[in-house]
N, C-alpha and C positions, 0 to 999 in steps of 0.2 A: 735146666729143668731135669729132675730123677728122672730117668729112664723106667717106661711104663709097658710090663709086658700082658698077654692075653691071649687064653686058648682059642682055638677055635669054637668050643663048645661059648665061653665067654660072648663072643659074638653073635649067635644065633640068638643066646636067649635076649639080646639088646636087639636084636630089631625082631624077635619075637612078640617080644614087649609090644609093640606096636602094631602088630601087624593087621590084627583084626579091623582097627580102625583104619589102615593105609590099603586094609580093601575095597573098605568102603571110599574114601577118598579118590581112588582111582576107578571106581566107578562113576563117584561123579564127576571126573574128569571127561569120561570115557560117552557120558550121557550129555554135558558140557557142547561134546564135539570137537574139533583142532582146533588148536588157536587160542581154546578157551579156556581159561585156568581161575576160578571160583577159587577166591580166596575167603578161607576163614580165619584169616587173620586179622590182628586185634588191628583196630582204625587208628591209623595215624595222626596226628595233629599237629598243627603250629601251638606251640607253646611259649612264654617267656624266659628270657635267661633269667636264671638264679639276681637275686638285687643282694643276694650275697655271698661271694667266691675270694677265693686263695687270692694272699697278697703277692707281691712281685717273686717270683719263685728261687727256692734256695737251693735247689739241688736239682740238676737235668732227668732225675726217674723219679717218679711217682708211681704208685700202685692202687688200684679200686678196685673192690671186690662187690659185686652186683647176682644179686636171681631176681630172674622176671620170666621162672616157667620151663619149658625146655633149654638147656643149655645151648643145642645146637643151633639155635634162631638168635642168641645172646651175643652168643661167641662167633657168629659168623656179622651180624652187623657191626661189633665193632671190631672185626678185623677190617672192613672198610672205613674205617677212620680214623684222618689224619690226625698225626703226630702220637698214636697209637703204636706203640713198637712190639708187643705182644697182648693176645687174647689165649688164655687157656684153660679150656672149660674142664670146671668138677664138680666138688662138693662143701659145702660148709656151713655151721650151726652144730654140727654133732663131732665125736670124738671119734677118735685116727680108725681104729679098727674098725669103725661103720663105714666108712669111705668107699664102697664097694658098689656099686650099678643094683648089683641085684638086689641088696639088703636097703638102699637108700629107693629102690624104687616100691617097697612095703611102705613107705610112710611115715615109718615108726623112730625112725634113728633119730630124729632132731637135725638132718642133713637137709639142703635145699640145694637142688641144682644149680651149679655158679657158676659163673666166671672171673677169673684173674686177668685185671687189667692191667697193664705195664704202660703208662704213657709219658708223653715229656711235656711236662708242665708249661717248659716256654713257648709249647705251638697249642697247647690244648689243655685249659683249666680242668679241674676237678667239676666245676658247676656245668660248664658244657658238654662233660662226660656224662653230667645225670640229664642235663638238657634232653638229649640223645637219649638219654634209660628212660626217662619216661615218656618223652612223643614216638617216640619211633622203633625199640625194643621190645617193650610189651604195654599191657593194659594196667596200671598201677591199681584200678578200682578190684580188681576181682580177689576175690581173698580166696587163697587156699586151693587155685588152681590157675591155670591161663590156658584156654585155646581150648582142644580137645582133652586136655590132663590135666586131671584132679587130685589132690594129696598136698598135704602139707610140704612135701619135697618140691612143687613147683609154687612155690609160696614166693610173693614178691619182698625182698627183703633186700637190702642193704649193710653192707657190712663194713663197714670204716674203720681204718685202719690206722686211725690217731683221732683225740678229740676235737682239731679241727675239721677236718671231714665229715663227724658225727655232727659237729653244730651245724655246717653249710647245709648238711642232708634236711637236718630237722625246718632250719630256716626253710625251705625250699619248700620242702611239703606244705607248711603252713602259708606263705605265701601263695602258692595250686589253688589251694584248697578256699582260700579266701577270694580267689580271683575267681573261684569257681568256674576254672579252665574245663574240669571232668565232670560228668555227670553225676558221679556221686563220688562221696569221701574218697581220698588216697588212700590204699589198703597197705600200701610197704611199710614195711617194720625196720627198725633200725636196731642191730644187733651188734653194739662192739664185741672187743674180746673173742673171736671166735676166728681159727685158722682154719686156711685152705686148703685143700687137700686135689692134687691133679686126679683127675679123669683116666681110666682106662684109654689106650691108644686109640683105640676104634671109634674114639666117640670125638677124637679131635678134628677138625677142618671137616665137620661132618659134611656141610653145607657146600662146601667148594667142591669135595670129591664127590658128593652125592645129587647133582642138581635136578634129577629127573626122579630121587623119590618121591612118591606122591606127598609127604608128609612135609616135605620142605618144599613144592612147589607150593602146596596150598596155604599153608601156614606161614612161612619162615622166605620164600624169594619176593613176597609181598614188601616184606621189610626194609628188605635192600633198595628196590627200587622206592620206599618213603625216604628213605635215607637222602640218595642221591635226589631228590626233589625238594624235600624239606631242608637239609642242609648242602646243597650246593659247594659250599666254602670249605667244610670239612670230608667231602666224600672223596676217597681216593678210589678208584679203578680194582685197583692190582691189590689183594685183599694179602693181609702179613700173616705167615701159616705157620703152623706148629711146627709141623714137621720141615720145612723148610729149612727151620732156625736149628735143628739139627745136627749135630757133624756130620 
């Protein structure tokens, strides 16, 4: 992965970004009482696997590219899932010089908060990757925000990285949407053609190094534990880190 660097100042204004609402957050934590952690995060559910996924696989990596909202809630649940070998959250939808936190967090770039999936097809399909994006990830139905943030940057979208993955995606939504799994229509968009671009450093492993911010207890540690409930068979423990994979 390119080496991603960032000032200090870079940093302040990303959890600046947030902060208004992660006051509030932590007061209702704070009102809550111990123990008690009020989640507003989007509800989890059993869903069906895809009834159509990747045939017998031709090569040990594969790549998926996913937004469903905040990157750090994205990019930290499937760093819990097996045969996952990288999650690396950014940006993608819009072009190279937009790629930037503070300019993608205006709206305006054509960027959507994202993650880069790296996994191995022989332990974990491309259809149980979306499995996982959509019960347990984020809210598919909300268009043009999820959770607490709104903007077209946290827009649920998919990004496929060859035309079979764009067909498996389409099929998939269409079968949800028919089985009327959600409440109302799938909002994700399927967007080929469109590269990814890594995340400023600070915004990697946010979840793992960050467990006591308010914004990831209330929103994004909810997820982890649907993960580990709803897919048993795929959740591994020991979460695979950016910066880890580092020299």
């Amino acid at each position: 992965m390119t080496p991603m660097h960032e000032t200090p100042i870079d940093q302040a204004r990303a959890r600046l970004r947030r902060a208004a609402w992660c006051i509030a957050a932590a007061l209702l934590c704070a009102v809550a009482g111990p123990g008690v952690a009020p989640s507003a995060a989007e509800d989890a559910r059993a869903i069906p696997a895809p009834k159509l996924d990747e045939p017998a696989p031709g090569a040990a990596t594969e790549v998926a590219v996913l937004a469903g909202g905040c990157f750090w809630g994205v990019q930290g649940v499937f760093q819990h899932v097996q045969g996952v070998t990288s999650a690396v959250s950014g940006y993608a939808g819009g072009a190279k010089d937009m790629a930037q936190y503070d300019l993608v967090s205006r709206g305006t770039t054509g960027h959507a908060e994202s993650v880069k999936i790296t996994f191995d097809p022989r332990r974990i399909t491309y259809g149980r990757i979306l499995q996982v994006y959509f019960s347990v990830a984020h809210d598919p139905t909300q268009v043009d925000r999820q959770g607490p943030d709104a903007g077209t940057q946290y827009r649920s979208a998919i990004f496929p990285t060859d035309p079979a993955q764009a067909r498996i995606a389409k099929a998939y939504i269409a079968q949800l949407d028919a089985a009327h799994v959600f409440d109302a229509a799938i909002a994700t968009r399927i967007e080929p053609d469109r590269p990814f671009y890594p995340a400023e450093a600070y915004h990697q492993d946010f979840l793992t190094r960050n467990p006591t911010y308010p914004y990831i207890v209330i929103n994004d540690l909810p997820k982890i534990e649907n993960l580990k409930r709803l897919f048993p068979d795929l959740y591994r423990a020991e979460p695979v880190l950016v910066m880890a994979a580092r020299p």
